[in-house]
Backbone as a printed PyTorch tensor [residue, N CA C, xyz], in Angstrom:
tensor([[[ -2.2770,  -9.0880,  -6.5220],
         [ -3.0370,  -8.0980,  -5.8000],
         [ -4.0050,  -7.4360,  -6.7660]],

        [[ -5.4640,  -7.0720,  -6.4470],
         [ -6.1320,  -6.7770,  -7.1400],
         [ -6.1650,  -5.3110,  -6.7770]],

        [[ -6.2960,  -4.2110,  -7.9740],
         [ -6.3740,  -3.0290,  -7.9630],
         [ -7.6880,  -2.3780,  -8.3830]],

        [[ -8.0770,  -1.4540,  -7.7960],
         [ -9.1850,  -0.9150,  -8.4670],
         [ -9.0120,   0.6240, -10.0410]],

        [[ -9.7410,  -0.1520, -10.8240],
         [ -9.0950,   0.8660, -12.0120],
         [-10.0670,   1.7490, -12.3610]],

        [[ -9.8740,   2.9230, -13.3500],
         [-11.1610,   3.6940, -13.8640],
         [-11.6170,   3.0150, -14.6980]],

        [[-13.0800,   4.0270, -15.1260],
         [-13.9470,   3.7340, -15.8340],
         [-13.4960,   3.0210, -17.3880]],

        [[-11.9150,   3.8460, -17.4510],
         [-11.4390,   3.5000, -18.7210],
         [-10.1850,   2.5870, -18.9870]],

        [[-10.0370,   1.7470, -17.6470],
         [ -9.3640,   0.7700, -17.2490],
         [ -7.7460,   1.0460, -16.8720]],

        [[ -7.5560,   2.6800, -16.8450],
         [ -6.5870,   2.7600, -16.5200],
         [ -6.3460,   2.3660, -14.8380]],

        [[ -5.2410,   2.2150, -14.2160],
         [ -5.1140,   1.6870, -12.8970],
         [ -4.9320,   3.3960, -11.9350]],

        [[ -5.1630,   2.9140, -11.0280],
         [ -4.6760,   4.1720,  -9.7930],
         [ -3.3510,   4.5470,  -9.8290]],

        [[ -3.8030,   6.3190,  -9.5310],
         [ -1.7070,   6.4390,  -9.5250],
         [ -1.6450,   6.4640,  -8.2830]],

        [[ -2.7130,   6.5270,  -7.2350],
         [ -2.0390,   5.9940,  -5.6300],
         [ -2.5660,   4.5660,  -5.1840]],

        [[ -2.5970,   3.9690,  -4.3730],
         [ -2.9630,   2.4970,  -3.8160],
         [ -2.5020,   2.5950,  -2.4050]],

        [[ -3.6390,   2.5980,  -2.1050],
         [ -3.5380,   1.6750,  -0.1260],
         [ -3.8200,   1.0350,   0.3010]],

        [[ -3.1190,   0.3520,   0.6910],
         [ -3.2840,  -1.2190,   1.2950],
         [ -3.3990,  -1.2810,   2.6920]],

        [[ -4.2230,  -1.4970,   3.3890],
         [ -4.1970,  -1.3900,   5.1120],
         [ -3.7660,  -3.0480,   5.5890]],

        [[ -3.0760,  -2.9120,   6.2460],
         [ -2.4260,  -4.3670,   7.0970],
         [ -2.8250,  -4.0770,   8.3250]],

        [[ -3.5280,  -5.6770,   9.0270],
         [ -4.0990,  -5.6800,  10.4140],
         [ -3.7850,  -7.1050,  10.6270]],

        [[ -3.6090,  -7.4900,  12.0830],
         [ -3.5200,  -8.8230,  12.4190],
         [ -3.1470,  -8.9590,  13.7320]],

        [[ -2.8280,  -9.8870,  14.3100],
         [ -2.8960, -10.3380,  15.2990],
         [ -0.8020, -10.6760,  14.8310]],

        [[ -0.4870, -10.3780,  16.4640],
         [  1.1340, -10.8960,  16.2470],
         [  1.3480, -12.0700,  17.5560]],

        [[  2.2240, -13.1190,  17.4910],
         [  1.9440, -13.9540,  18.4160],
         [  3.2270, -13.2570,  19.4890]],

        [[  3.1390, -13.6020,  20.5680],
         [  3.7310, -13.3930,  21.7120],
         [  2.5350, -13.2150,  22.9220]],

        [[  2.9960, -12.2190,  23.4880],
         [  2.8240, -11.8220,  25.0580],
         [  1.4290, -11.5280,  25.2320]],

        [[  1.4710, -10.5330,  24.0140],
         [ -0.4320,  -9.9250,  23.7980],
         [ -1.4020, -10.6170,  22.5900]],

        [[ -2.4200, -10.8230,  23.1840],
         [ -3.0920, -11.8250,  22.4040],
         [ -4.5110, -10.4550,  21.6420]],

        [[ -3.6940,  -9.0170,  21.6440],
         [ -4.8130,  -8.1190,  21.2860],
         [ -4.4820,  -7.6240,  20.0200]],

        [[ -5.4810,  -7.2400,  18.8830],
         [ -4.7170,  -6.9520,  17.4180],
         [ -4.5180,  -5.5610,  17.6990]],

        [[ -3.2760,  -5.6980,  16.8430],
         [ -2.6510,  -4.2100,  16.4330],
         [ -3.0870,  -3.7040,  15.9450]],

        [[ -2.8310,  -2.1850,  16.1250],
         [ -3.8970,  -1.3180,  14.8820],
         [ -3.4560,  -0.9020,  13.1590]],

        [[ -4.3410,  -1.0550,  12.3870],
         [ -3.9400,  -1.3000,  11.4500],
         [ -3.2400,   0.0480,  11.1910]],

        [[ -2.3000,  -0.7170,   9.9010],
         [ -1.1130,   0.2670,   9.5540],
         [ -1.4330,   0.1320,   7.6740]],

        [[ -1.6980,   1.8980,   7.2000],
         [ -2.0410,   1.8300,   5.9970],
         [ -0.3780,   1.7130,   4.6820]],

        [[ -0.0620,   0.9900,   3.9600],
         [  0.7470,   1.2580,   2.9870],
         [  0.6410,   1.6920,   1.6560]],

        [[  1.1630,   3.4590,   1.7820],
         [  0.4470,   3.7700,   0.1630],
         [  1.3390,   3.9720,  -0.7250]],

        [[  1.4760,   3.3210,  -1.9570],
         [  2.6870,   3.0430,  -3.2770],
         [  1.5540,   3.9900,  -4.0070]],

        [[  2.8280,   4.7600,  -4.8500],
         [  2.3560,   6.1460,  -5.7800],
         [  3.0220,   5.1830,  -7.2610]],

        [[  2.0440,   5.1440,  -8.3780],
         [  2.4100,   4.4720,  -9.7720],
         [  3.1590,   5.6620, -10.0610]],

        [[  4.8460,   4.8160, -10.6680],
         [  5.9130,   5.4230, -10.8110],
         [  6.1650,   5.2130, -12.0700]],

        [[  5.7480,   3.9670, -13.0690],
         [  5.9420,   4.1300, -14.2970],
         [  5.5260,   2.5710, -15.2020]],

        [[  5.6160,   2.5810, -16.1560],
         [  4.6600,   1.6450, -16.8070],
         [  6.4440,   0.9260, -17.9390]],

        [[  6.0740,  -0.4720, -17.7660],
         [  7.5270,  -1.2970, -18.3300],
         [  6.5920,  -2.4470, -19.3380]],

        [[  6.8500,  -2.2390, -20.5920],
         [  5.9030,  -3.1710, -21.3180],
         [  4.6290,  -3.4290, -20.7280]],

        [[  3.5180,  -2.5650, -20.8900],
         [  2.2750,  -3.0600, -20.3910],
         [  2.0520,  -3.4240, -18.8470]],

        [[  3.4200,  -3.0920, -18.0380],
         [  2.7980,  -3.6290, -16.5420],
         [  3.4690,  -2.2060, -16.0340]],

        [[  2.0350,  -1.9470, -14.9630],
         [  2.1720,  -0.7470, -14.0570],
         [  3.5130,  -0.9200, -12.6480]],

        [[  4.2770,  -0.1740, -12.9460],
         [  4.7850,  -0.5580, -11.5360],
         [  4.7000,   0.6820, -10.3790]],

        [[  4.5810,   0.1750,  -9.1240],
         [  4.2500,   1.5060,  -7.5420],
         [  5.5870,   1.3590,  -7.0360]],

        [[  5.4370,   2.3900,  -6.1420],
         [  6.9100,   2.5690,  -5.4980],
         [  5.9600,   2.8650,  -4.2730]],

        [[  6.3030,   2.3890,  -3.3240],
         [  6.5140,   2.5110,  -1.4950],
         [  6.6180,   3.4670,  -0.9600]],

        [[  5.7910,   4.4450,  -0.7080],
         [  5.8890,   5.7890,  -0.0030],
         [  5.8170,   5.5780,   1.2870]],

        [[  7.0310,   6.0450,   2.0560],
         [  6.8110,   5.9860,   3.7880],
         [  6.1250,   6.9040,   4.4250]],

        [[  5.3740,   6.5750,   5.2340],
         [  4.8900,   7.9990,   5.6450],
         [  5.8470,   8.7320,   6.4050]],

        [[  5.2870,  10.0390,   6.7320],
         [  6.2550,  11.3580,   6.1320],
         [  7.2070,  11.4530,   8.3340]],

        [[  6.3740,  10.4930,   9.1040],
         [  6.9200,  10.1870,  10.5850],
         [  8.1460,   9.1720,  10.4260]],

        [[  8.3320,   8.6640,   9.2600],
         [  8.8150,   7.6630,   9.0870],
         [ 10.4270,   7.7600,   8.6580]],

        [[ 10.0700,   9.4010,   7.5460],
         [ 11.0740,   9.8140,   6.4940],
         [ 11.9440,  10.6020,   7.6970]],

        [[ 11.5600,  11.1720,   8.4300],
         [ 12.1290,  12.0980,   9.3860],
         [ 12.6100,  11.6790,  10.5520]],

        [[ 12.1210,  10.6900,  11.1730],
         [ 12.7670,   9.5590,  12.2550],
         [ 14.2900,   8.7940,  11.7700]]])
């Protein structure tokens, strides 16, 4: 996955990824997209790693 970084090549401490598509069954109409945003949680030899933030309808349901 490609990330967008700063000027000084550090990476983002948030990232969102929007997912859209088409699902097969009954309705042949696309769903609306659904954004996924991972907050950078910490750095392991040179590689950034994100963690999965649910949104906050999600945490409480």
């Amino acid at each position: 996955m490609l990330v967008e970084v700063a000027a000084d090549g550090r990476p983002s401490a948030v990232v969102k990824l929007s997912q859209t598509g088409f699902y097969l069954g009954t309705s042949n109409v696309a769903v609306p997209t659904v954004e996924h945003v991972y907050i950078l949680t910490d750095r392991l030899d040179d590689v950034e790693v994100y963690q999965y933030r649910q949104p906050v309808s999600e945490e409480t349901g």
